[in-house]
Backbone bond lengths (Angstrom), bond angles and torsions (degrees), N, CA, C in turn:
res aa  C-N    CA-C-N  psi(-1)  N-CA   C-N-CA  omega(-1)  CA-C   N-CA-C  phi
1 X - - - 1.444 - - 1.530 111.12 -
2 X 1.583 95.45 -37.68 1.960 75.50 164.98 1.159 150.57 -49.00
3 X 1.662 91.83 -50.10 1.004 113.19 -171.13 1.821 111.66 -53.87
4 X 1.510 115.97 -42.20 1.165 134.87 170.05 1.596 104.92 -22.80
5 X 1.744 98.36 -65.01 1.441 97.70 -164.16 1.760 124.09 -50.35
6 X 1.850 100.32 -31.14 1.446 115.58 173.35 2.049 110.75 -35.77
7 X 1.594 89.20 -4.97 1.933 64.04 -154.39 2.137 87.33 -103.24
8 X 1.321 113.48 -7.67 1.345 144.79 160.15 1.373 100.84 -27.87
9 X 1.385 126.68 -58.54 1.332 151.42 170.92 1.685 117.86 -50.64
10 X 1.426 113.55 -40.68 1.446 119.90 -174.33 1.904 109.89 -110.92
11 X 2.078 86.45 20.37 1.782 74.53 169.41 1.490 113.49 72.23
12 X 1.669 124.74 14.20 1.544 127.73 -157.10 1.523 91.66 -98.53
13 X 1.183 123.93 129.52 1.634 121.31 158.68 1.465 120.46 -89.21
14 X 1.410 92.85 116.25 1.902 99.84 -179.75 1.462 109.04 -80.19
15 X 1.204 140.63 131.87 1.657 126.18 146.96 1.467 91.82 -104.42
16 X 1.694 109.79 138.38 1.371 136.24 152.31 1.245 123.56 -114.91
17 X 1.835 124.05 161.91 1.418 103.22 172.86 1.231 69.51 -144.56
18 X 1.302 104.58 131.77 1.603 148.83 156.40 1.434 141.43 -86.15
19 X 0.935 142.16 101.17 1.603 130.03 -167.08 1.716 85.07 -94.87
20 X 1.127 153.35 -38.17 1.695 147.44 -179.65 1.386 90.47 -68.45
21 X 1.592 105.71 114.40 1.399 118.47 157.23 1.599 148.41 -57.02
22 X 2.055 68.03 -46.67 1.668 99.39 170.75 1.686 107.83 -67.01
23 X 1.548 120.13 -29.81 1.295 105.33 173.42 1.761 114.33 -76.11
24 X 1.183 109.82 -44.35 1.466 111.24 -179.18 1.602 93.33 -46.19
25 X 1.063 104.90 -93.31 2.187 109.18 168.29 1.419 108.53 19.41
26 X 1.118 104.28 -64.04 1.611 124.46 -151.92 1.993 80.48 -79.13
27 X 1.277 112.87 -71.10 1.933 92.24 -147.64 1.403 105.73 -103.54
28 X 1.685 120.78 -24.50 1.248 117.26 -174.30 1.409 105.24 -55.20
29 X 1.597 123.85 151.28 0.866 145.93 90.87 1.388 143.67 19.26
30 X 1.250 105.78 -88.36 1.406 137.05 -179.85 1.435 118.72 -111.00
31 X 0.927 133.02 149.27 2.098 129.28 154.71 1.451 100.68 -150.62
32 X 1.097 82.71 136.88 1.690 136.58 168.27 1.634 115.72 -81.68
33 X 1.090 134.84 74.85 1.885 109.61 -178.78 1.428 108.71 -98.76
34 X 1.458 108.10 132.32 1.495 103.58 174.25 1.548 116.05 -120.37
35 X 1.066 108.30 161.36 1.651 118.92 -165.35 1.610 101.69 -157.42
36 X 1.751 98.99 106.73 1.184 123.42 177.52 1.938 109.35 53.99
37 X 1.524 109.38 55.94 2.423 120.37 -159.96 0.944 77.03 28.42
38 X 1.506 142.05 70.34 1.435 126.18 134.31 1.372 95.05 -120.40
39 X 2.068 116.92 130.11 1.327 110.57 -178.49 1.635 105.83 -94.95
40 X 1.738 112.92 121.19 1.246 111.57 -170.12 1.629 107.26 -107.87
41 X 1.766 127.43 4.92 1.189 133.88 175.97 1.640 104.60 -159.05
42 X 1.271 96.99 138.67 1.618 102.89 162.35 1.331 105.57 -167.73
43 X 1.702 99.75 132.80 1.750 101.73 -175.18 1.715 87.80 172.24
44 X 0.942 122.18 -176.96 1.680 147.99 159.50 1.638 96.75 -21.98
45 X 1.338 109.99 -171.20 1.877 125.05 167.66 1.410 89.31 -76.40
46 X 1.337 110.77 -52.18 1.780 111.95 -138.32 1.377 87.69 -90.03
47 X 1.052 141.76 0.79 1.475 143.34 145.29 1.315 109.87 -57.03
48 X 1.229 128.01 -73.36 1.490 142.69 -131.78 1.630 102.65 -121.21
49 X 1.136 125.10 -54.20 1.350 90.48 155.49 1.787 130.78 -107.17
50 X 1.480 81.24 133.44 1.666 106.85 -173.03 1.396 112.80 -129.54
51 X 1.032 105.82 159.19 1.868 93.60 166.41 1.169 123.65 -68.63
52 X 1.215 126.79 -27.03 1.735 107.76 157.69 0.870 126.72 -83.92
53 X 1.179 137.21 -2.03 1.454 149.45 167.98 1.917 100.66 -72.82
54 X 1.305 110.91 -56.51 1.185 114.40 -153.67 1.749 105.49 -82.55
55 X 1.692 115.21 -26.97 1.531 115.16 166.83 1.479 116.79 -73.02
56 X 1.126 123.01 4.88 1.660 132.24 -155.74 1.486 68.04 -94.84
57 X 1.304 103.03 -68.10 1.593 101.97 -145.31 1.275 114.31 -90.16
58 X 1.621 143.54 15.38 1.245 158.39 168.73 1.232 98.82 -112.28
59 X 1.451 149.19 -49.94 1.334 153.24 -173.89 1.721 87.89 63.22
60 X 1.322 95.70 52.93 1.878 119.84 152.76 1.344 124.93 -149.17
61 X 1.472 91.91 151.49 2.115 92.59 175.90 1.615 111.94 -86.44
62 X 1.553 88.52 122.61 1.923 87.54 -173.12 1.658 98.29 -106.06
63 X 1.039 117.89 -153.97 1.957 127.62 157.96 1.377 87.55 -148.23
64 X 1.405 122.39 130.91 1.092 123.43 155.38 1.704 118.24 -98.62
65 X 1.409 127.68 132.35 1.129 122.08 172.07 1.587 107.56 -114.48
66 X 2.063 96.28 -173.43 1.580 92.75 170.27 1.352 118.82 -111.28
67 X 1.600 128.71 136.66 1.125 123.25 176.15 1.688 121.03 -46.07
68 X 1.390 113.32 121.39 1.297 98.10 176.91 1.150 146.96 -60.31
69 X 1.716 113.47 -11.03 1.157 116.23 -168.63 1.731 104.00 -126.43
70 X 1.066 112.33 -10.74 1.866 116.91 153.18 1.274 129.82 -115.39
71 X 1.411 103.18 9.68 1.772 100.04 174.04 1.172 111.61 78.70
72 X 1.719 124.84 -23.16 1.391 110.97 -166.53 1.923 120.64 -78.04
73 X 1.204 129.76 166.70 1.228 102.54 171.62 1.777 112.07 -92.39
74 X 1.631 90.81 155.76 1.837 111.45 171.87 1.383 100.32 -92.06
75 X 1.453 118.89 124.63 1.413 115.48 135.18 1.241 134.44 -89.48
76 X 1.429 119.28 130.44 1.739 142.17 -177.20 1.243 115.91 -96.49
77 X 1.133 127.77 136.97 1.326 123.34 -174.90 1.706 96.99 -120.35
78 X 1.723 95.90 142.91 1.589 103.60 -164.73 1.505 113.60 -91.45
């Protein structure tokens, strides 16, 4: 995933699709969440994943918190 960011530098647009949140969390940018090609979130992490965002689309109870030391959020599964 670092390496990814190297291309951050030359203006390169990555698309990834991720099922690890906590990784998207961590470097995306952007998110996309889809549920059944239906797009039901798109915005920032701290947009898109939330706990209602994230039980919609797991049809589970998570807690999402924020990482303490990047701000981003963790999802937990209960």
């Amino acid at each position: 995933m670092q390496a990814i960011r190297k291309f951050e530098a030359s203006r390169v647009i990555v698309v990834m699709v991720l099922h690890d949140l906590n990784l998207a969390a961590r470097y995306a940018d952007k998110v996309l969440a889809l549920l059944c090609s239906q797009s039901i979130a798109f915005g920032s992490t701290a947009e898109v994943i939330t706990k209602e965002v994230v039980e919609a689309l797991f049809a589970t109870r998570v807690s999402v918190l924020s990482h303490p030391e990047y701000s981003t959020p963790i999802v937990l599964g209960q």
